[in-house]
C-alpha positions, 0 to 999 in steps of 0.5 A: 394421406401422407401430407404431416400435419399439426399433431395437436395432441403434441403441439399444445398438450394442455388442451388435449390433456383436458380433452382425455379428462373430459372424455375419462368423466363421460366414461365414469357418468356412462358408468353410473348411470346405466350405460355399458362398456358395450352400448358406449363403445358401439356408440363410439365405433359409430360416431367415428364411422360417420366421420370418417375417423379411421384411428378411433374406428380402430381404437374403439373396435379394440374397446369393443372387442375387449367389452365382449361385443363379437365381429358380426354384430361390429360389423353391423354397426355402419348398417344397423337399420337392416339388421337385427342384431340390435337391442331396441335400447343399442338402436336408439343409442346409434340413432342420437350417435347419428344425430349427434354427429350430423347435429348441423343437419337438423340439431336432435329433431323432437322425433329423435329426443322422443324415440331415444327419450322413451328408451332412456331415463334422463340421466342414460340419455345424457350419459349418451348424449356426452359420450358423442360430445366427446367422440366427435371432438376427438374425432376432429382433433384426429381427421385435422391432424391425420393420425396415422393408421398404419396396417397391423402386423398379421398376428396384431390382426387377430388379438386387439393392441393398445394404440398411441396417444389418443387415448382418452377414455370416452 
């Protein structure tokens, strides 16, 4: 994807400095209400792969890596129904990161509100449910815009880097 594009973040900042203060209140009510660094980034790291947003793929893994989670268990997020690597409670959090992220589809079906209900108290379901809202609208600022995702240097590969605006918290 070579083709430039309108940097959003660059071009009308005040908007996207909204967005990363959003995203920073989703962290600090995943925070209070029970839900990890660990949880909130495989919910991240799914929701991005859904889109098919590369550069918060990549944010996020950073993020996990950093929270504890190790390579097997990211790189069973894409197929996380066949494995077994999963908490009951990180399985249900990917399960409404999908339907959050394909809510056009059927919006959050009474099965998924009731499986995903009967894992979280309502203050963690709602915790998670912003914490999609957000990850979804940053991964749509990014695809618009092509944020680019350069390869990393070799010894980059191994040990996780800060990455370029974006940088929002949630």
């Amino acid at each position: 994807m070579s083709e430039k594009r309108v940097h959003l973040s660059k071009t009308e900042p005040a908007a996207y400095q909204a967005l990363d203060a959003f995203a920073r209140t989703v962290g600090e009510i995943c925070a209070a209400n029970g839900i990890d660094d660990r949880l909130k980034e495989i919910v991240m790291i799914h929701c991005s792969q859904l889109n098919g947003c590369s550069f918060c793929t990549r944010l996020h893994v950073d993020r996990a890596l950093k929270a504890g989670l190790d390579t097997d268990t990211l790189m069973q997020i894409a197929t996380w129904r066949e494995s077994d690597v999963f908490s009951e409670r990180e399985e249900a959090a990917l399960e409404l990161a999908e339907a959050f992220t394909f809510i056009a589809e059927e919006g959050i079906s009474d099965e998924v509100y009731d499986r995903v209900g009967g894992v979280f108290t309502e203050k963690e379901y709602a915790a998670l449910s912003w914490a999609c809202v957000s990850i979804n609208a940053f991964n749509r600022v990014v695809i618009a815009g092509r944020y680019p995702v350069p390869p990393r240097q070799p010894q980059a590969q191994a040990q996780p880097q800060a990455q370029a605006q974006p940088q929002a918290q949630a």
